[in-house]
Structures are given as structure tokens and as C-alpha cells.
KOLDOBA-786894 format. One record per residue: residue number from 0; x, y, z of N, C-alpha, C in turn. Coordinates in pm, whole numbers, plus 50000, padded with zeros to 5 digits. Layout:
<recs>
<rec NUM,<X,Y,Z>,<X,Y,Z>,<X,Y,Z>>
...
</recs>
This chain:
<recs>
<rec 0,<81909,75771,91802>,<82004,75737,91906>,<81931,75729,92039>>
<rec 1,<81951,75634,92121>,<81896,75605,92230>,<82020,75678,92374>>
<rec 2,<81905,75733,92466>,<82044,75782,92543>,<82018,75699,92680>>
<rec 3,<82105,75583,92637>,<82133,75500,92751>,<82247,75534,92813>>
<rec 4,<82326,75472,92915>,<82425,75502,93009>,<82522,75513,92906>>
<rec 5,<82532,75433,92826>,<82680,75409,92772>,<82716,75520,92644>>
<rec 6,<82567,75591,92589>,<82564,75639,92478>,<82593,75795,92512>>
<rec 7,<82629,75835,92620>,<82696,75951,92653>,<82693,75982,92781>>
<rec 8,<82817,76105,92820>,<82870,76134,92960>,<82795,76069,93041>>
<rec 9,<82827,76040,93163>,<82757,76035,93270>,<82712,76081,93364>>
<rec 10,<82765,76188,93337>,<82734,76331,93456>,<82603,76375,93379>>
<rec 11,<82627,76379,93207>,<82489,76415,93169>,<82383,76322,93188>>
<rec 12,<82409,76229,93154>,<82275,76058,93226>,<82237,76112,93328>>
<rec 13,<82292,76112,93438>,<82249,76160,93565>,<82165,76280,93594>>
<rec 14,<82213,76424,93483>,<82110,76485,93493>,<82020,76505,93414>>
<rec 15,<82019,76361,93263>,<81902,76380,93235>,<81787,76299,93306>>
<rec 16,<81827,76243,93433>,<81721,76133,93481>,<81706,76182,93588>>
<rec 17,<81753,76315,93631>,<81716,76392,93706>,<81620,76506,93684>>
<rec 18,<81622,76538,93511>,<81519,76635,93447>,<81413,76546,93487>>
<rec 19,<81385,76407,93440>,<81272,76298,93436>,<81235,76316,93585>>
<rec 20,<81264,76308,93680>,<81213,76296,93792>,<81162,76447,93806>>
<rec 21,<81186,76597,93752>,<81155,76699,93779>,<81034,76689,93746>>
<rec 22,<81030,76666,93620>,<80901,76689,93530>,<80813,76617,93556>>
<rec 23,<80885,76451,93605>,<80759,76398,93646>,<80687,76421,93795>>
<rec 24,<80737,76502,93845>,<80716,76557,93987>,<80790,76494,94121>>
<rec 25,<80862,76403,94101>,<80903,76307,94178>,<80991,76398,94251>>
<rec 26,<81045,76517,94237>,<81140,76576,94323>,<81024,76715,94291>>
<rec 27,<81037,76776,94396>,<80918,76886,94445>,<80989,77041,94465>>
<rec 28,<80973,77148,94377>,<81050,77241,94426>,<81077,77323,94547>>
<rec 29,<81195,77308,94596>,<81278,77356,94755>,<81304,77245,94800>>
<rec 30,<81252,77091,94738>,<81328,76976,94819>,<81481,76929,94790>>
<rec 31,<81538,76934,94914>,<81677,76897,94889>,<81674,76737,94871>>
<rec 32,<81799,76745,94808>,<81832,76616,94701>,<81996,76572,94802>>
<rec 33,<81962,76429,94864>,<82050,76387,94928>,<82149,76304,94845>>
<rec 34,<82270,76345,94834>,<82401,76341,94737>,<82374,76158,94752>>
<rec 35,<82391,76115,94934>,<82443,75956,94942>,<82319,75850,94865>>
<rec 36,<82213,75966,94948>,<82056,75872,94858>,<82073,75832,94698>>
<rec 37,<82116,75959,94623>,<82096,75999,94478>,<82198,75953,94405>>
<rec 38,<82317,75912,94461>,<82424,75837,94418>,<82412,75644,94447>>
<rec 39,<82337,75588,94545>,<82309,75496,94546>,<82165,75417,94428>>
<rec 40,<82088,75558,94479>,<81948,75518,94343>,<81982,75514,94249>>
<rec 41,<82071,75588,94204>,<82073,75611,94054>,<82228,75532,94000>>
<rec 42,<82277,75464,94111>,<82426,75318,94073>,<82566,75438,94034>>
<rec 43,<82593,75542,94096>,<82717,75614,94041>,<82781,75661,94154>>
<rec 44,<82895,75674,94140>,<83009,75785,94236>,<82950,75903,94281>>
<rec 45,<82939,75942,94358>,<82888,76102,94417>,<82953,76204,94364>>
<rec 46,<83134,76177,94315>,<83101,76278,94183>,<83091,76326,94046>>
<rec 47,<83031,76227,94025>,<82994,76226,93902>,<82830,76208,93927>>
<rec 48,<82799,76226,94035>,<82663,76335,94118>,<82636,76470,94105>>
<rec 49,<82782,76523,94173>,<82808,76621,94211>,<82795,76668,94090>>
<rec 50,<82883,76623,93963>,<82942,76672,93826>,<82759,76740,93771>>
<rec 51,<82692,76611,93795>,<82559,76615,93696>,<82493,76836,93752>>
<rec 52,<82497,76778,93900>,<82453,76892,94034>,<82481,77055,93944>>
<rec 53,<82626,77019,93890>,<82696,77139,93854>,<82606,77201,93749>>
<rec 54,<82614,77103,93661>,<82526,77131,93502>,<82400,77165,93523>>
<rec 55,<82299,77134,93638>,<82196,77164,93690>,<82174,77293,93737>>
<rec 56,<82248,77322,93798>,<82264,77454,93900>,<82322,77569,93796>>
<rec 57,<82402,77561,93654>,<82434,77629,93585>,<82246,77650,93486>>
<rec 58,<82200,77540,93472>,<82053,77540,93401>,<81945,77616,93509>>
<rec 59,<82010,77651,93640>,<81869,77670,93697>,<81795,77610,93728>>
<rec 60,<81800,77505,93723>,<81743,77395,93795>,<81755,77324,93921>>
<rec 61,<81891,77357,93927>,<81882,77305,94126>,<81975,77443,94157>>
<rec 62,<81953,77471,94273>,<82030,77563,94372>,<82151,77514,94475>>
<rec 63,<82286,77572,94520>,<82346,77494,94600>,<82358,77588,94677>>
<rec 64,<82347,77516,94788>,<82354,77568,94944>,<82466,77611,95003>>
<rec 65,<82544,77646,95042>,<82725,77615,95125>,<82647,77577,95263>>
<rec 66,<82717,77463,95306>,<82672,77351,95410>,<82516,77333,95419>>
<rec 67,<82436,77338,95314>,<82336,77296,95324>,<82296,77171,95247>>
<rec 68,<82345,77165,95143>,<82334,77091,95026>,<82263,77164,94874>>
<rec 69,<82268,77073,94815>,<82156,77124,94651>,<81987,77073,94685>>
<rec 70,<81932,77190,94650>,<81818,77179,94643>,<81718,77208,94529>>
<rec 71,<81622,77171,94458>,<81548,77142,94345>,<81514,77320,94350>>
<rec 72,<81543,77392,94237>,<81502,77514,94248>,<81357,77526,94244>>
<rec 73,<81274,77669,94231>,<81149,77694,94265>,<81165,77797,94164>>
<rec 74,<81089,77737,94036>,<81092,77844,93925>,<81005,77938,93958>>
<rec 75,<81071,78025,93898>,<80971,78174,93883>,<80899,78218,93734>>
<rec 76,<80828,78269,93728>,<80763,78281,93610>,<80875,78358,93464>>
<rec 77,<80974,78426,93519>,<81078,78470,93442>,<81140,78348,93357>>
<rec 78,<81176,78257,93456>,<81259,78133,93387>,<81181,78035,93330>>
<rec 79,<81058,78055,93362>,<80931,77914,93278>,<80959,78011,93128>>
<rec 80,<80951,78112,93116>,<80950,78167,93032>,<81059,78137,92927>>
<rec 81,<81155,78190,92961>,<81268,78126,92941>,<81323,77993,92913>>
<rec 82,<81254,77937,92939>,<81310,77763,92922>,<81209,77742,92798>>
<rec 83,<81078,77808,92793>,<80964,77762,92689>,<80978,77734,92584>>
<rec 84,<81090,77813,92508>,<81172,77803,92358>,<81253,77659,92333>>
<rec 85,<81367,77632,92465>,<81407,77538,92456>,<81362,77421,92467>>
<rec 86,<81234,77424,92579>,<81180,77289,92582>,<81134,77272,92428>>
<rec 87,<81103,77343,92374>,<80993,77327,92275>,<81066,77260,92154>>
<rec 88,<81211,77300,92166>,<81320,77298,92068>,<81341,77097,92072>>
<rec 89,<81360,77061,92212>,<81411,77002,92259>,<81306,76909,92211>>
<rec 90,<81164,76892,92219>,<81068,76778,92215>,<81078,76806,92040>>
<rec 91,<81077,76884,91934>,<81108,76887,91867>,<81211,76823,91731>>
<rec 92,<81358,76833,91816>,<81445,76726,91791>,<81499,76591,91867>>
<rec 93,<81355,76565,91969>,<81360,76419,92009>,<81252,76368,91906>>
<rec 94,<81166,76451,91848>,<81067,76359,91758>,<81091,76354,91619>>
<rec 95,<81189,76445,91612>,<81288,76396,91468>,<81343,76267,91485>>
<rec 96,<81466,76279,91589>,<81512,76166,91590>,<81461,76023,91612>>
<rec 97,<81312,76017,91685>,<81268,75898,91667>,<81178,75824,91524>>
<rec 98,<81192,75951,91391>,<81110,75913,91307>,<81205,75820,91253>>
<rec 99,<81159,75699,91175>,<81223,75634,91114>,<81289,75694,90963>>
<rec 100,<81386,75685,90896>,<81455,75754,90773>,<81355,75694,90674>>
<rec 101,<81347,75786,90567>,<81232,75761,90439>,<81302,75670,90349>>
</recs>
């Protein structure tokens, strides 16, 4: 299964192309993430921005401010830790799913 826009939520699209920009460094940890910018780059409603923001900030991955905005969290060695299982899980059953069936 390919996860294009249409092939599920869009709040999750949004923050999986927001993981992609983490990992690929494109967003830097403590940099805030401008809602109007990040809703125009990425072609969606701000909330269904916001929505993605939520699922992020529940993962630990972004932080929210009150009147500051969301900002890209700054892992600590506790939570690299922590995530290590899942990432691992995760590249795991993306390389299942891209094998072709026997």
C-alpha cells in the first residue's frame, strides 16, 4: 500500500511528511513551525495542520507553546531511546510491505 494523500487521514499525511522533513533534517530541533507557512507548503486547511500538530505533540515530537506556537521538540537521550524499538518496528513493516507476494 502506498501512503499517498488519498490512501489515509489527512491529519496523518501531514504528519507523516512532517516525520520526513524531521529525519531528513529540514526542520531543526527548537525551530518553530509556522501554522500559515506549513499549511500553504504542504496544500491543506490549518486544521487539519493543527489536527496533524496534535498527533505530534502527543508522539513527542513537537512541543506547543500557549501564544507561542508549536515547535520541533529537542530529543533527549531518554526518548531516542524510546522511540528505538518503534522505529525499528516501523522500517521493518515498511519492508514487508514493499516485498512483492511469493
Amino acid at each position: 500500500m502506498t501512503d499517498t494523500r488519498e490512501s489515509m487521514p489527512l491529519s496523518d499525511w501531514i504528519a507523516k511528511r512532517i516525520r520526513l522533513m524531521l529525519i531528513s533534517g529540514e526542520l531543526k530541533p527548537g525551530q518553530r513551525i509556522s501554522e500559515a507557512a506549513f499549511s500553504e507548503h504542504l496544500e491543506v486547511s490549518r486544521n487539519s495542520l493543527r489536527e496533524a500538530f496534535r498527533i505530534m505533540t502527543k508522539e513527542g515530537l513537537l512541543r506547543h507553546e500557549t501564544n507561542r506556537g508549536v515547535f520541533v521538540q529537542t530529543p533527549t537521550m531518554a526518548s531516542i531511546m524510546d522511540n528505538l524499538p518503534r522505529a525499528a518496528h516501523a522500517r521493518m513493516r515498511s519492508a514487508a510491505q514493499s516485498m512483492a507476494p511469493a
